[in-house]
Each structure stands twice: as C-alpha cells, then as structure tokens.
C-alpha positions as CSV (number, residue, x, y, z in Angstrom):
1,X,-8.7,9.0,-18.8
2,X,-8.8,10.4,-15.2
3,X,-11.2,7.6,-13.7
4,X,-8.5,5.1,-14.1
5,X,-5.8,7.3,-12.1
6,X,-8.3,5.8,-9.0
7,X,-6.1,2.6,-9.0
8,X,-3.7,4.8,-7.1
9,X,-5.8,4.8,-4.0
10,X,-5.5,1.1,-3.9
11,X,-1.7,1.2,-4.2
12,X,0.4,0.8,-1.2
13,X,1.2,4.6,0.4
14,X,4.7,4.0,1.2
15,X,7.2,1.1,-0.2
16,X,9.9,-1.2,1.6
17,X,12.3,-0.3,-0.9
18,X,13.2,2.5,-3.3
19,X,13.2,-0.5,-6.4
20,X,9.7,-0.9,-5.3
21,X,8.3,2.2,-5.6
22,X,10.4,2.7,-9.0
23,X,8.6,-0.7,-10.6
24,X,5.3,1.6,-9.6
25,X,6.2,4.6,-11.0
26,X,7.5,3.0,-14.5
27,X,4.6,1.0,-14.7
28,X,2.4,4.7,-14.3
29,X,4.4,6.2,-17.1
30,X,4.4,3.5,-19.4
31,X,0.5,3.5,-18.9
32,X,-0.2,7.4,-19.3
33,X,2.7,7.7,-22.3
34,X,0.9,4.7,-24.2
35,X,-2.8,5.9,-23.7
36,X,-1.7,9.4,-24.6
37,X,-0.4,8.2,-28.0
38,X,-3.7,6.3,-28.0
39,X,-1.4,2.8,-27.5
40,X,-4.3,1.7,-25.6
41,X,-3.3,-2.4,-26.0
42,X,0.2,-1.3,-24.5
43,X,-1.7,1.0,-21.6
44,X,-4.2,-2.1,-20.8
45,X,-1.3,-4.1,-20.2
46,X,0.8,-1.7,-18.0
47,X,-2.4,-1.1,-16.1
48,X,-3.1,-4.8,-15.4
49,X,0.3,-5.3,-14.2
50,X,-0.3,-2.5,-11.3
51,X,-3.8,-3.9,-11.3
52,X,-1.9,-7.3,-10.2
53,X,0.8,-5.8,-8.1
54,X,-2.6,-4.5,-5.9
55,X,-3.6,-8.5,-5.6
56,X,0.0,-8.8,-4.5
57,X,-0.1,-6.7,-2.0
58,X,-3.6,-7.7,-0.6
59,X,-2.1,-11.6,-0.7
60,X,1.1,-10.2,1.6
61,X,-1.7,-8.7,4.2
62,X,-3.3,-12.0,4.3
63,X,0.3,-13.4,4.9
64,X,0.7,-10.9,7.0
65,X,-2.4,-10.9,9.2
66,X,-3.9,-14.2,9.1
67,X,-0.7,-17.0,9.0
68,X,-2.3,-19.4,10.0
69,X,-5.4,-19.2,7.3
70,X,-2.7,-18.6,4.7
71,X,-0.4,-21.8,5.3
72,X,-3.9,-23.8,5.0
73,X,-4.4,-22.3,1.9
74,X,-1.1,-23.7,0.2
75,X,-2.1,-27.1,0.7
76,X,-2.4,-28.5,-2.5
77,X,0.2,-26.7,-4.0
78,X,3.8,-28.1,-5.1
79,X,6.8,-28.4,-2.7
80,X,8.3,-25.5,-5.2
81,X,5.0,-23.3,-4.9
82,X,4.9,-23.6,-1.5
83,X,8.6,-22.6,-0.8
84,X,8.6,-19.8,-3.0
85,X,5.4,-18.2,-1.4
86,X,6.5,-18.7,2.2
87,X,10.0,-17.9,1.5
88,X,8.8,-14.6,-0.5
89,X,10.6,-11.4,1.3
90,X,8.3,-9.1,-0.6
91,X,5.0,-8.9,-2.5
92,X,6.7,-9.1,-5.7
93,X,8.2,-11.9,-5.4
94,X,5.0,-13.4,-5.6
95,X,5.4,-12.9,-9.4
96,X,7.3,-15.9,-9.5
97,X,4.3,-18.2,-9.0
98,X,1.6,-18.4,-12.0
99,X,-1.2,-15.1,-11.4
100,X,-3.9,-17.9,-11.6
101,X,-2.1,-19.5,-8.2
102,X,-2.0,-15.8,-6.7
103,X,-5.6,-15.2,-7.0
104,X,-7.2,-18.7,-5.7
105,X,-5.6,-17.2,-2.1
106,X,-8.6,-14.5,-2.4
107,X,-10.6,-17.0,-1.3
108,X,-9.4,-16.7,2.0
109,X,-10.9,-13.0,2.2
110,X,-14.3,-14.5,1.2
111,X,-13.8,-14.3,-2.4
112,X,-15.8,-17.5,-3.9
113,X,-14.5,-19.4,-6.7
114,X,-17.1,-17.6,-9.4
115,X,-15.4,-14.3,-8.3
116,X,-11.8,-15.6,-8.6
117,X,-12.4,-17.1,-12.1
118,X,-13.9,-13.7,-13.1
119,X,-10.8,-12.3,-11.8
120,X,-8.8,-14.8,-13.9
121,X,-10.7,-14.3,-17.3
122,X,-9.0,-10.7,-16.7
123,X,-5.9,-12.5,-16.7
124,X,-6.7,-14.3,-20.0
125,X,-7.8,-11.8,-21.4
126,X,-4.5,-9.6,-21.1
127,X,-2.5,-12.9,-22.0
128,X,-4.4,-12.9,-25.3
129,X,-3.4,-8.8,-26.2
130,X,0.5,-9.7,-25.0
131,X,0.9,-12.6,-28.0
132,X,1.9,-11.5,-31.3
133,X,-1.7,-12.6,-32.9
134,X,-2.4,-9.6,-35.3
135,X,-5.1,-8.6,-33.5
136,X,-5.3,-4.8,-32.1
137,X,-8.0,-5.2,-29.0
138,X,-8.3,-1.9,-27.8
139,X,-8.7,0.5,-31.3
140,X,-10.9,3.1,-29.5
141,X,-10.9,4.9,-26.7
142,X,-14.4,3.4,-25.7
143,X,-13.2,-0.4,-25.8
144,X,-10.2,0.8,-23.8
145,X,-12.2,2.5,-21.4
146,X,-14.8,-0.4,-21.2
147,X,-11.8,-2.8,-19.8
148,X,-10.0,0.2,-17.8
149,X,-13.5,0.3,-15.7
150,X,-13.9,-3.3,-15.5
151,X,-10.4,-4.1,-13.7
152,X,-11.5,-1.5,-11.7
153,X,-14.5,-2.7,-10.5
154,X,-12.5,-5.8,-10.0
155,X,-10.0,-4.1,-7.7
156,X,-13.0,-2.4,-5.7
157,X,-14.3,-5.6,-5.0
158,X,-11.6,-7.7,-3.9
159,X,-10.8,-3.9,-1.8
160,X,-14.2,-4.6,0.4
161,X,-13.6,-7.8,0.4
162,X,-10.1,-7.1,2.2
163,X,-11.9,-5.3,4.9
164,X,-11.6,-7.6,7.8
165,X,-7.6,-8.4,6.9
166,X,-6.8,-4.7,7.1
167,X,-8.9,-4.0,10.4
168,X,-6.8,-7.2,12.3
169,X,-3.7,-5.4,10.7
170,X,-4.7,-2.5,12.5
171,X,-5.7,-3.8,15.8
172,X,-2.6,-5.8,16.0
173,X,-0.9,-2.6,15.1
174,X,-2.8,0.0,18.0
175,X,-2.4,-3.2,20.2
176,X,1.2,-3.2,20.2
177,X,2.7,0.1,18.9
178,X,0.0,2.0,22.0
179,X,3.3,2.1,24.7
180,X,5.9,4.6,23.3
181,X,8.4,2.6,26.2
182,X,8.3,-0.4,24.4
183,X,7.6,0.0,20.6
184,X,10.1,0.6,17.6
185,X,9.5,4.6,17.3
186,X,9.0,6.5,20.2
187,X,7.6,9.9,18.0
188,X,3.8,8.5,17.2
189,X,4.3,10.0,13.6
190,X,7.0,7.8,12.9
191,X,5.7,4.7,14.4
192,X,2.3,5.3,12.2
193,X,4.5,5.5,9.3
194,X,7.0,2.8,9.0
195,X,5.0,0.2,11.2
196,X,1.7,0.7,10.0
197,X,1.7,2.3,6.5
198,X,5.3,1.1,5.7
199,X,5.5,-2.5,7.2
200,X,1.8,-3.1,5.9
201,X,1.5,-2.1,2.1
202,X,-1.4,0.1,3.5
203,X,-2.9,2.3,0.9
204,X,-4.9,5.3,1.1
205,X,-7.8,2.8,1.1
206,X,-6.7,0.7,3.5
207,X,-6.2,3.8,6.0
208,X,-10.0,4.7,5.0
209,X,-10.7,1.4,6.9
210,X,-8.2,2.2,9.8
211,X,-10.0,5.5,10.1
212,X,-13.5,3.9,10.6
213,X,-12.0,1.4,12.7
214,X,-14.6,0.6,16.0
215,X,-11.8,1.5,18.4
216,X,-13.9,0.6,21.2
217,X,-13.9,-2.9,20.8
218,X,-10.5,-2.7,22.8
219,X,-11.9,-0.7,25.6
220,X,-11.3,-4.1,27.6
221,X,-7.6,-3.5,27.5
222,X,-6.0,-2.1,30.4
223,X,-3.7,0.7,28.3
224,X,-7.5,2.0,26.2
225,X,-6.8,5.6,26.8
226,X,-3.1,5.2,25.0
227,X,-4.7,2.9,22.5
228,X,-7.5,5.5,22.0
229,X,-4.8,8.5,21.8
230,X,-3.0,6.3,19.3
231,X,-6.0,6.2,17.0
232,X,-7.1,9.7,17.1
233,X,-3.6,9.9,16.2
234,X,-3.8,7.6,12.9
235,X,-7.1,9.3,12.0
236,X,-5.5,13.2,12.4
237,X,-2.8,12.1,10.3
238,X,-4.7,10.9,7.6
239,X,-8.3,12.6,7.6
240,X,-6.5,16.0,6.6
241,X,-5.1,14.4,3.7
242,X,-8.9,14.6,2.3
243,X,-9.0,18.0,3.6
C-alpha cells in the first residue's frame, strides 16, 4: 500500500553511520517483500520496528535539545537504565532498554500518560503477532491496512507533538552555525547538512518545521542579517525538494 511509504517522511534524512542507514533500508525491504507476498503479519512487524526507530530518533532530539528536561526524566529509573540511556552514542542504542521505558520520555514533548499507553498497546499488540501462538492477525489486506494507518496516525501525533524540540534544535543550530569564521563548515551547504540534518536525525518533517520557523524571534541578535541569510539558506535548500 502507498499510504504507508509516508513513514519515510518521518525518518531521519541523512544517518551518522552507513550501518544505520543499512538497518533502515533492510527493515524497508523486508516490509515491501512480505506485504507483496501478502505476509502482512511479517510486514506489520518490520513496519513497527521503523515505526519505533522514529520514537528513537524523536527521544535523541529530546536528548539532544532539552538535557536538562531529559536527565529529570530518568529519575525513577534503575542505575542500569539510566547508564545505558545517557551513555547511548546513538538512537539505536536505545533498543537496549524495554520500548515501554522509551516511550514514557514522550511525555516530556507533552505527550500525557493516556497517549503513551495508547502508544504502548501498539507495542502489545505487535508482541502478541511475534509469539508462536497459531494465530495469523493480519489475513487480509483490510485488517493489515487498518493497523498500517493506525501506527501512522500514532507517528503523526507524536510528530506535532515534537514541534517545539525540533524548532530549539534549529535555533540553537542558526544561532551558532550563522558565522562561517567560526563554525565547523565554512560552505553553508555543508554546514546545513552534517550539522543540522546529519547531527540532528532531522527528517523531511522535521525540516518542514525549520522551514516555517519564525526567524524573527532572533532579530535581537546582533549577527540577524547572517542568521536571516542562513535561513533563507535552509529554506532554498529544502523547499525545492517539494518542487
């Protein structure tokens, strides 16, 4: 089904290493090889695994953007939790920590608890296809296509949701990358690409919210017209992608 290749708009643009992107790419094929041989309890579970790798990668920008939020947020959890979340070098390693754990740090993006334990029912649920119970869940293409729009609509949520997270990423980005003296890439391309997109796990939705960024909130700053320049930069970049 078409509808569910949307999921790749959520999925980060650009990947801090080659394994990375690979884990993506075989999770996509073992999804559209299953649903074409109408596997559809095999597709379900490939896509909830890159439907969890997106939770991932919204949990890193949390990480990411709001530390301090974040390290409240593991109070509670075990010594061993803890250490494995802070000490995680990249959004998969997350994986090591039960998904239930994962999504209860959506709350920091304004995510109540009857939202996460919707989110986690979705978990349940593809627990209960992954056992060897002699059940076949998904026999049509309409019960397949029922759940397919309903992780979806899950993803979209916790996407708005994410809004303000990926606007401080971005301010923190134009903020500091504006000087081409004193920044990691002097060529504005390149700095867009690895420090923004690259560093950030943006995706092409998270640019949408770049894009429509209120750059004028930073009119204050002494360097605006270089922050400004660097914007229109992001957003020429990017809007012709949609062209």
């Amino acid at each position: 089904m078409d509808e569910a290749l949307v999921l790749a708009d959520y999925l980060p643009l650009s990947y801090k290493s080659a394994k990375e992107q690979e884990y993506i790419a075989f999770l996509w094929d073992a999804f559209s090889i299953n649903e074409e041989r109408e596997k559809f309890q095999f597709a379900f579970l490939a896509y909830h695994m890159l439907a969890m790798s997106f939770v991932y990668f919204n949990v890193w920008q949390i990480r990411t953007a709001k530390p301090r939020d974040f390290s409240h947020g593991l109070i509670g959890f075990g010594k061993e939790i803890e250490k494995s979340i802070l000490d995680a070098s990249s959004p998969f390693a997350f994986s090591k920590v039960n998904e239930r754990t994962m999504l209860r740090f959506l709350r920091l993006i304004e995510c109540d608890n009857e939202k996460v334990g919707k989110y986690a029912k979705l978990v349940d649920d593809r627990n209960e296809t992954a056992h060897p119970n002699g059940n076949i869940f998904f026999s049509t293409p309409a019960a397949f296509e029922s759940r397919i729009y309903e992780v979806l609509r899950v993803v979209s949520e916790i996407q708005a949701h994410s809004k303000p997270v990926i606007e401080q990423c971005y301010r923190d980005f134009l903020l500091q990358s504006h000087d081409e003296e004193d920044r990691e890439y002097q060529g504005t391309s390149d700095q867009i690409r690895e420090v923004l997109i690259h560093n950030n796990y943006l995706s092409r939705k998270d640019v949408d919210f770049c894009m429509a960024f209120d750059v004028s909130l930073l009119s204050g700053e002494s360097q605006y017209t270089n922050i400004l320049m660097l914007h229109e930069a992001v957003v020429a970049e990017y809007r012709g992608e949609d062209e």
